[in-house]
N, C-alpha and C positions, 0 to 999 in steps of 0.2 A: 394522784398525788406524787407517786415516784414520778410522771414523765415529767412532773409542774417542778421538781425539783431537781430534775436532771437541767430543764432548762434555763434556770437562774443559776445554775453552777455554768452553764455554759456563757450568759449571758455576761454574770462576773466574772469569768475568767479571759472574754475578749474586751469588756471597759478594762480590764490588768496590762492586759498586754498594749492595748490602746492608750493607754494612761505610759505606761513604760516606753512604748515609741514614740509619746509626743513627749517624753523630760528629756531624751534623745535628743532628737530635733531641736530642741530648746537650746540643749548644752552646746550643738552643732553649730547654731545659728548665731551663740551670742560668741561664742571664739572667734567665728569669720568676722564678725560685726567689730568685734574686738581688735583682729590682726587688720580691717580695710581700715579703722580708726587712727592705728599705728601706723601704715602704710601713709595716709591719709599726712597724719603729722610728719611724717620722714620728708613726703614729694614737699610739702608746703616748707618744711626748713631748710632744704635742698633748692628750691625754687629760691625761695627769699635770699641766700647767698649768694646765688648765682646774679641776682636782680642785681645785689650788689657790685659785681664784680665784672659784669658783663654787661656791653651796651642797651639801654631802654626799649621794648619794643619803640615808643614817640622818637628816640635819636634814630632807630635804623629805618622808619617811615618820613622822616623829616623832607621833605620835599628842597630844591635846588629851582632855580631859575629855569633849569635845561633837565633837569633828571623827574624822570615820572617813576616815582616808587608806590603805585596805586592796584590795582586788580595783575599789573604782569609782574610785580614785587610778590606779591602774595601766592602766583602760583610758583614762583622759584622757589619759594620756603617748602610746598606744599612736593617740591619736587628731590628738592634735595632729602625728605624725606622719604620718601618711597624710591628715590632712584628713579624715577620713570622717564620715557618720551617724551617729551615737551612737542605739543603741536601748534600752540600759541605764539605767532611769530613775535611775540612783544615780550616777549619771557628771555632772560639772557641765558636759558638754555637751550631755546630753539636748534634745533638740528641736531643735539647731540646727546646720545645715549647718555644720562648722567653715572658718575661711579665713583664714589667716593672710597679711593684706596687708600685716602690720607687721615690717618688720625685712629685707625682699626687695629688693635694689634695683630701681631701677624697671624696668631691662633685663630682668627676671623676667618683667614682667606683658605681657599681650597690648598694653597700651597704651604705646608708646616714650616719646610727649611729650605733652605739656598745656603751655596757660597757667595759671599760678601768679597767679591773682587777687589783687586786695587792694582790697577795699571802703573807699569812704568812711565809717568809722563816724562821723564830725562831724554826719551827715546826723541825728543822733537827738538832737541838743544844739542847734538853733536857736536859743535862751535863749541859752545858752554861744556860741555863735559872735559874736552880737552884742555880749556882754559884754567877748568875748577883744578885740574891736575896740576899744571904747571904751578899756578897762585900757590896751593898747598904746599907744594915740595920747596917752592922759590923764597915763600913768607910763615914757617910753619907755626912763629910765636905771633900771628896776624899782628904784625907792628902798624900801628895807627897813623905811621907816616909814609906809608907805601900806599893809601890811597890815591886813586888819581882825582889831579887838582886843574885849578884852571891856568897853571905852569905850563900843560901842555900846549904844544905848539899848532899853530894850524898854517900851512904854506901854500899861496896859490900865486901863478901868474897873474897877477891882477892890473898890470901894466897891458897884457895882450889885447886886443882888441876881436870881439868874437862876434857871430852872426847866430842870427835864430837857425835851428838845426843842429847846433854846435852841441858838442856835451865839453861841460866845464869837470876836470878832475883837479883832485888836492890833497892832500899829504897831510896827516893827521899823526905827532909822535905823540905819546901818552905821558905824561909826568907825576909824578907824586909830591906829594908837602912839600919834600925838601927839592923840588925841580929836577930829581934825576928821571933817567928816560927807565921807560918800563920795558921786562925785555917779555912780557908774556900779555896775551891778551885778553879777551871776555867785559870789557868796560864798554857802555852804552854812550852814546854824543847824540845831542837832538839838533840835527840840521839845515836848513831851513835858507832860501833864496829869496828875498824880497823887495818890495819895495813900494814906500808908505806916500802916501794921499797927502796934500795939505793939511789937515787937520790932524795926521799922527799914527793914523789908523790902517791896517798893510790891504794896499788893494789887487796888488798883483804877486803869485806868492807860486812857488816848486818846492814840493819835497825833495831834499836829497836823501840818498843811498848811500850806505856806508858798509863798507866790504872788511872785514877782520885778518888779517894777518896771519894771527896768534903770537904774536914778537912785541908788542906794543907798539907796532904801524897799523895805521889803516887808510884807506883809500878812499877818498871821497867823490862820487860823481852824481851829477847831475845835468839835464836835457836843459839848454837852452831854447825856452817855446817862446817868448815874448821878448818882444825889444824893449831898451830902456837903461839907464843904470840901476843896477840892484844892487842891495847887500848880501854879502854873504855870511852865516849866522851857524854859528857851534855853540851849541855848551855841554856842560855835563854836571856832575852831581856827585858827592862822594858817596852818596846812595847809589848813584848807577855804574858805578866803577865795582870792578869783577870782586872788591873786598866786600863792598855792600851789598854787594847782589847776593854774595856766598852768605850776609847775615839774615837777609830776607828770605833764603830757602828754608837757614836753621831756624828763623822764625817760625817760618808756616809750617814745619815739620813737629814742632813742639805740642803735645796733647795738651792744649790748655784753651782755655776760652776767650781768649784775645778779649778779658774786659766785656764780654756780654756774655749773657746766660739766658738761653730759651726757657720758661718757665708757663706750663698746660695743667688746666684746670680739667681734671678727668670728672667724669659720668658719676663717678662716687664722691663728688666731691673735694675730693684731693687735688693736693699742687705739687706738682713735682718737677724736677729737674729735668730737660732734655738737651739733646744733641745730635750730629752728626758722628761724633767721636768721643761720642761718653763712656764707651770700654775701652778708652785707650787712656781714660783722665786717672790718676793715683789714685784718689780717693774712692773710686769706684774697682778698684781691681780687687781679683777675688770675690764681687759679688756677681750676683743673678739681676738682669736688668730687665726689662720690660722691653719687647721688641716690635715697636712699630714702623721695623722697614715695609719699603715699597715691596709687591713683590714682583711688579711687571717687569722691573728693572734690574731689580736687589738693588735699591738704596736705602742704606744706612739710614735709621731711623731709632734710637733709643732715647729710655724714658729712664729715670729709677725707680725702684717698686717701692708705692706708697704704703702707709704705717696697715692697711686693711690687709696688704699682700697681694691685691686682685687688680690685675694686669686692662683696665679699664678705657673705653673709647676717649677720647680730648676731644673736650668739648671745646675749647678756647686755647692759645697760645700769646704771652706775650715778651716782649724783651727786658731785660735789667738792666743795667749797664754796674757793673760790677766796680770798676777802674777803667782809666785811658791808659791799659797797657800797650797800646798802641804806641803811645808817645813816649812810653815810660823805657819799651824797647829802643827806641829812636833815641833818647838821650844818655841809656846805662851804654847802649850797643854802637851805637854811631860815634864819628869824632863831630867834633863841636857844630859846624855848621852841616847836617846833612840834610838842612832842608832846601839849601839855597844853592839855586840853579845859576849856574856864574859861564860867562863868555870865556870861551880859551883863549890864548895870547893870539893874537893876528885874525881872531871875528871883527866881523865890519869892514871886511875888505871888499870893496869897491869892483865892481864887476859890471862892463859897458858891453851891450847888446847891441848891432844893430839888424834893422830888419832885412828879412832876404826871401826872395820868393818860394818857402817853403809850405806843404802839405803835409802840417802836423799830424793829422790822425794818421795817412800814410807812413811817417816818419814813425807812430808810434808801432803798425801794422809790423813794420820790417826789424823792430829791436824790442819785441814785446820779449824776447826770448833772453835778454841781459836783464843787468837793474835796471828797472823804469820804472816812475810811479804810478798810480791809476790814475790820477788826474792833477790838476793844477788849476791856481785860481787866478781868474781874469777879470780886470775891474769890479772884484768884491764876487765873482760868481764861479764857483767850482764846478770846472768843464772834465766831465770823466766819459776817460778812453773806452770806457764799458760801454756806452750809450752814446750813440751819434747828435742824437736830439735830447735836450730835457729840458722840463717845464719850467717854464720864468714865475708865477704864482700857483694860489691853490684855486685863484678864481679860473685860471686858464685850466684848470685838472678836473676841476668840478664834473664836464662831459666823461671823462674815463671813471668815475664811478659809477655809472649808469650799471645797472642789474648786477650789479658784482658783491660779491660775499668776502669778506675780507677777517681771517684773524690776526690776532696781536696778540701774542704768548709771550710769557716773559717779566721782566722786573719792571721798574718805575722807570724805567727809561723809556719801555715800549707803549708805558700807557702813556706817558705824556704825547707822542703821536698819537694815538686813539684821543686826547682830547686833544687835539690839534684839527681834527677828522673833524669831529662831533662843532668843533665853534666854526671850522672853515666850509665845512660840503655845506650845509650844517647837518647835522643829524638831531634828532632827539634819543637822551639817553633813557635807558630802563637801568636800575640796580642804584643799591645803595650807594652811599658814599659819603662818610664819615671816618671821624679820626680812630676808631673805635672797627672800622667796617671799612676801611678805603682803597682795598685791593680786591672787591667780593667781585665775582662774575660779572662783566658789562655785558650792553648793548647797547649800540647805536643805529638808528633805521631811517631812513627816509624815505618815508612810504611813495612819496610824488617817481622820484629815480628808481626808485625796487634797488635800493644800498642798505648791506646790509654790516655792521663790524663787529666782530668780537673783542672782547678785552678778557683774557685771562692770565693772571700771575703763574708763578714756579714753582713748584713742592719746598720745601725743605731743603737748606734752612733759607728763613726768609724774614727779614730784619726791622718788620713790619707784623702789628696785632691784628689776629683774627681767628676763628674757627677754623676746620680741617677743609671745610666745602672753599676756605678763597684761596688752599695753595695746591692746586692739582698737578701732579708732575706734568709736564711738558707731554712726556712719551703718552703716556695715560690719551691724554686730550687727543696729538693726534690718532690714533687708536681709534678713537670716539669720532671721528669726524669722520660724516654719512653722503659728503657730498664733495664733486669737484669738477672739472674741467677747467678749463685755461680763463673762465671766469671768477674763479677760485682761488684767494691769494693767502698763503700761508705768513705771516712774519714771525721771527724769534729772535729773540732778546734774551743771553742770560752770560752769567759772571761776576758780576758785584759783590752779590749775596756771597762769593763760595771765594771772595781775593784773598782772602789770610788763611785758608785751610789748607793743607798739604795738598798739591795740582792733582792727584791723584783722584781724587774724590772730581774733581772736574774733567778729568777726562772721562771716568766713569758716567757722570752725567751724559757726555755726549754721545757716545758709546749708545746709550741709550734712546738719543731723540735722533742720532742718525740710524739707527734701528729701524725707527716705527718710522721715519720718512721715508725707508727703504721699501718696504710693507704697503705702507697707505699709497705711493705712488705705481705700485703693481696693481693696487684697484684702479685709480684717479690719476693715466701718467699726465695729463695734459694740466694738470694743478701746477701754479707757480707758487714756489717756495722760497721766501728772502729771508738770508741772517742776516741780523746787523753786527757790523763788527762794533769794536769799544772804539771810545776816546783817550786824546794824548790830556793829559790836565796836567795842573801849575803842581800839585801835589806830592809829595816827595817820595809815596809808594807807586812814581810811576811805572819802573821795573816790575812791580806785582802787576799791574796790570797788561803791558805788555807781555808778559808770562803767559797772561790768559788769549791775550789777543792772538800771539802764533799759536798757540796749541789749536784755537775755533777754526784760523783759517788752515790751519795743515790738515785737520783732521776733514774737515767737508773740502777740500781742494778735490776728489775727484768725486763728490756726492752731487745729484743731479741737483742744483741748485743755484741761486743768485746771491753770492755774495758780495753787501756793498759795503767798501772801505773805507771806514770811518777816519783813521788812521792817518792815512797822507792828508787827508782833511786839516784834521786838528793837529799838525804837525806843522804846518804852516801859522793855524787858527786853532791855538790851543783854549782848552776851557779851562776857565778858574778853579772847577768841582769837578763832580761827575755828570751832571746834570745841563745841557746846554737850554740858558734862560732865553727869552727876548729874540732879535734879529737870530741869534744863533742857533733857538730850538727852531726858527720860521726855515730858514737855509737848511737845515740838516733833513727837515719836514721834505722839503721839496726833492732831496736826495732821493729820500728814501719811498716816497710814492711816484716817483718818475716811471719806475717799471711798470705801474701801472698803465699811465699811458705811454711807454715806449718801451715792450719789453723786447731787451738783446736778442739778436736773431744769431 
């Protein structure tokens, strides 16, 4: 009886304990069940905003006449996710280690901190520094009528009678509103030798060169390559006169948002403010800001810290446009007409050419070491001194694509050549492309040639909506790029995005992608690498832009590179925008894949 009773006490007291370990388990199971319930509602309320606010999966599959966003769509998402290798040649990450450093705050990366550089870009304007000096000390209440006007005078032999070989010089005195002569200099003239076609249109055209003084003279020359009578053509702009030019530095110097605002939807949900120069904006001093610089680079990248406080991935960025302080600078800060580019006194002076038995490219060979400009245009076709031969169409270019791997880094400039590529070689494309998705990673392929193109955009800032996977820094990419030889063509496109910010931040970029071209060409030196330079347009911020043009070509002037100049181009054959349409995008196409098939020896 005792043993029969020992073992019901035994028996009841392991159903006790057993009974106590399963209300346990019970209580364990029904909390997690609880908290993946919660979890469960969180991702679903999170998801459905973002649905809201963020392109459809059906918009970013939506299919194009030319674009396959089908199985090599599906493995870029799959890849942007894991970062991996793409081995799929129909993936627009093929070939390249993916890494998305954009969008991470910087607590992400193995790197905690960095200095945040900022170069002296003045250092590329020597001209300009002494000018700014004189202007100051000469106009120190900047009086509104010491602008240079089109009073000034322009003086040429125009009686003389000249031959091809010849260089035409001219005398340029600078005036202001009220017609007196300027005794100091730094003011921009847009120069130009021409002469138009019956229908109105210029078919034969020379940039001139214009040399500064510092006095309010300047010198005007230019190569007579062509026979014919031309005109000769000045203007200038109270925008580009050394008083506007001085208001467009203190423009871009100013911590402000020129009228647009970056605005990223984080990982938690949140919208927050970002910038390039969001710790330098008032209303943010004094705080703690969220630090999504680069850090391959250190480029500047800030966010504000959303109401959670948690320093969160961006998932999505897009733009506002806040005001056109753009314009609003332009009419508190300029005099009346600063948008209107006006002929100086004595443009249109008549200049007779006759022919002579010269050997222009020789002629250019022996004075490449003066002012000269890289090329000039002949009957409608711009002949540059860079390249002995260049291609008349794309149908004539089509053979120098053969097995060649080509990128295109950079803004909307440089894709519009990638779809120039993609409708003339033809290619078919891979990658999205949508208003919502329109700069995401390309590819273009034609399987028949073995051609291959890349399309990728700029980091930050970039004035165009998307996630952090469609603005890869430049330097990043190249970095990433696993392959080369003299098959191998690199292009880069960038400055739009960065004309109203203080130059500093742009030369810093460069700094950067001259870096890692320095780097990648010690693995790959037989890779061909072209910048494009910028365009001259009708636009009255053409001084910003030329700002950025000398700094691209001073800074890669001795980087092992091909630089093509856009410049003397559109200085002849200016653009109405930024963006050259029609006939103009087709010419500037052929410019710039000419190295292709005829790269400089």
């Amino acid at each position: 009886m005792r043993k029969r009773a020992t073992c019901f006490v035994l028996i009841g007291s392991g159903l006790l304990v057993l009974s106590v370990c399963t209300l346990i388990l019970l209580a364990r199971l029904t909390r997690l069940l609880e908290k993946t319930h919660l979890h469960f509602h969180e991702n679903a309320k999170r998801m459905d905003t973002l649905k809201r606010s963020m392109p459809s999966s059906k918009s970013l599959l939506a299919e194009s006449s030319n674009i396959v966003t089908d199985r090599a769509s599906l493995i870029d998402l799959r890849t942007r996710r894991n970062r991996t290798e793409v081995t799929d040649p129909r993936s627009t990450y093929y070939g390249l280690v993916y890494k998305d450093t954009n969008g991470l705050p910087l607590n992400r990366h193995p790197v905690k901190t960095f200095t945040k550089l900022k170069p002296n870009w003045m250092q590329y304007f020597p001209h300009l520094m002494k000018s700014l000096e004189q202007y100051r000390v000469k106009n120190p209440s900047h009086d509104p009528d010491l602008y240079t006007w089109k009073t000034s005078i322009l003086s040429v032999q125009s009686e003389k009678l000249y031959g091809v070989g010849d260089t035409l010089y001219a005398h340029i005195q600078a005036k202001d509103i009220l017609n007196r002569s300027k005794e100091y200099g730094g003011d921009c003239f847009r120069a130009r030798l021409i002469r138009k076609g019956s229908n109105g249109e210029v078919v034969d055209g020379i940039p001139c060169q214009i040399q500064d003084h510092l006095n309010g003279s300047y010198t005007l020359q230019v190569p007579l390559l062509l026979p014919g009578t031309f005109t000769l053509e000045v203007k200038t702009s109270v925008a580009l006169s050394i008083e506007g030019i001085d208001k467009w530095i203190k423009f871009s110097a100013l911590p402000d948002h020129k009228g647009l605002m970056f605005v990223s939807r984080l990982t938690t949900n949140e919208t927050v403010e970002c910038n390039m120069h969001l710790n330098d904006l008032e209303k943010y001093e004094n705080t703690t800001l969220c630090d999504y610089s680069n850090p391959r680079n250190q480029e500047r990248w800030y966010c504000a810290v959303p109401p959670s406080g948690v320093c969160s991935p961006i998932l999505y960025t897009k733009i506002e446009k806040l005001s056109n302080q753009y314009l609003v600078f332009l009419q508190e800060d300029m005099p009346k007409d600063y948008g209107q580019l006006n002929q100086i006194s004595g443009s249109g002076a008549k200049i007779k050419v006759i022919e002579e038995n010269i050997d222009i490219y020789d002629l250019y060979q022996k004075n490449n070491d003066v002012l000269w400009p890289t090329g000039y245009l002949k009957q409608g076709k711009w002949i540059s001194f860079k390249q002995t031969e260049t291609i008349q169409s794309m149908e004539e270019a089509r053979p120098c694509f053969k097995n060649k791997i080509i990128y295109m880094l950079g803004d909307s400039t440089i894709h519009q050549f990638f779809n120039e590529a993609v409708k003339d070689i033809p290619l078919v494309q891979y990658g999205f492309n949508n208003i919502t998705h329109k700069h995401n990673p390309k590819l273009g392929r034609n399987e028949k040639t073995n051609t291959t193109f890349y399309h990728r955009t700029h980091g930050q800032p970039l004035q165009l909506p998307g996630p952090p996977s469609d603005r890869s820094y430049i330097s990043d990419v190249i970095d990433n790029i696993n392959t080369g030889g003299p098959d191998v063509y690199i292009y880069i496109a960038i400055g739009l995005h960065l004309l109203n910010y203080e130059p500093s931040f742009y030369v810093h970029r460069l700094e950067g992608i001259r870096n890692s071209i320095k780097t990648y060409l010690k693995k790959f030196s037989a890779t061909r690498i072209i910048i494009k330079g910028l365009n001259v347009t009708e636009w009255p911020q053409e001084w910003q832009i030329l700002k950025l043009e000398t700094i691209l070509k001073r800074m890669f002037k001795d980087a092992d590179v091909l630089f093509v100049n856009l410049w003397d181009y559109t200085t002849v054959l200016p653009l109405p925008e930024y963006h050259p349409l029609g006939d103009a995008l087709h010419k500037q196409a052929l410019l710039l894949f000419d190295p292709v098939c005829h790269w400089p020896k």
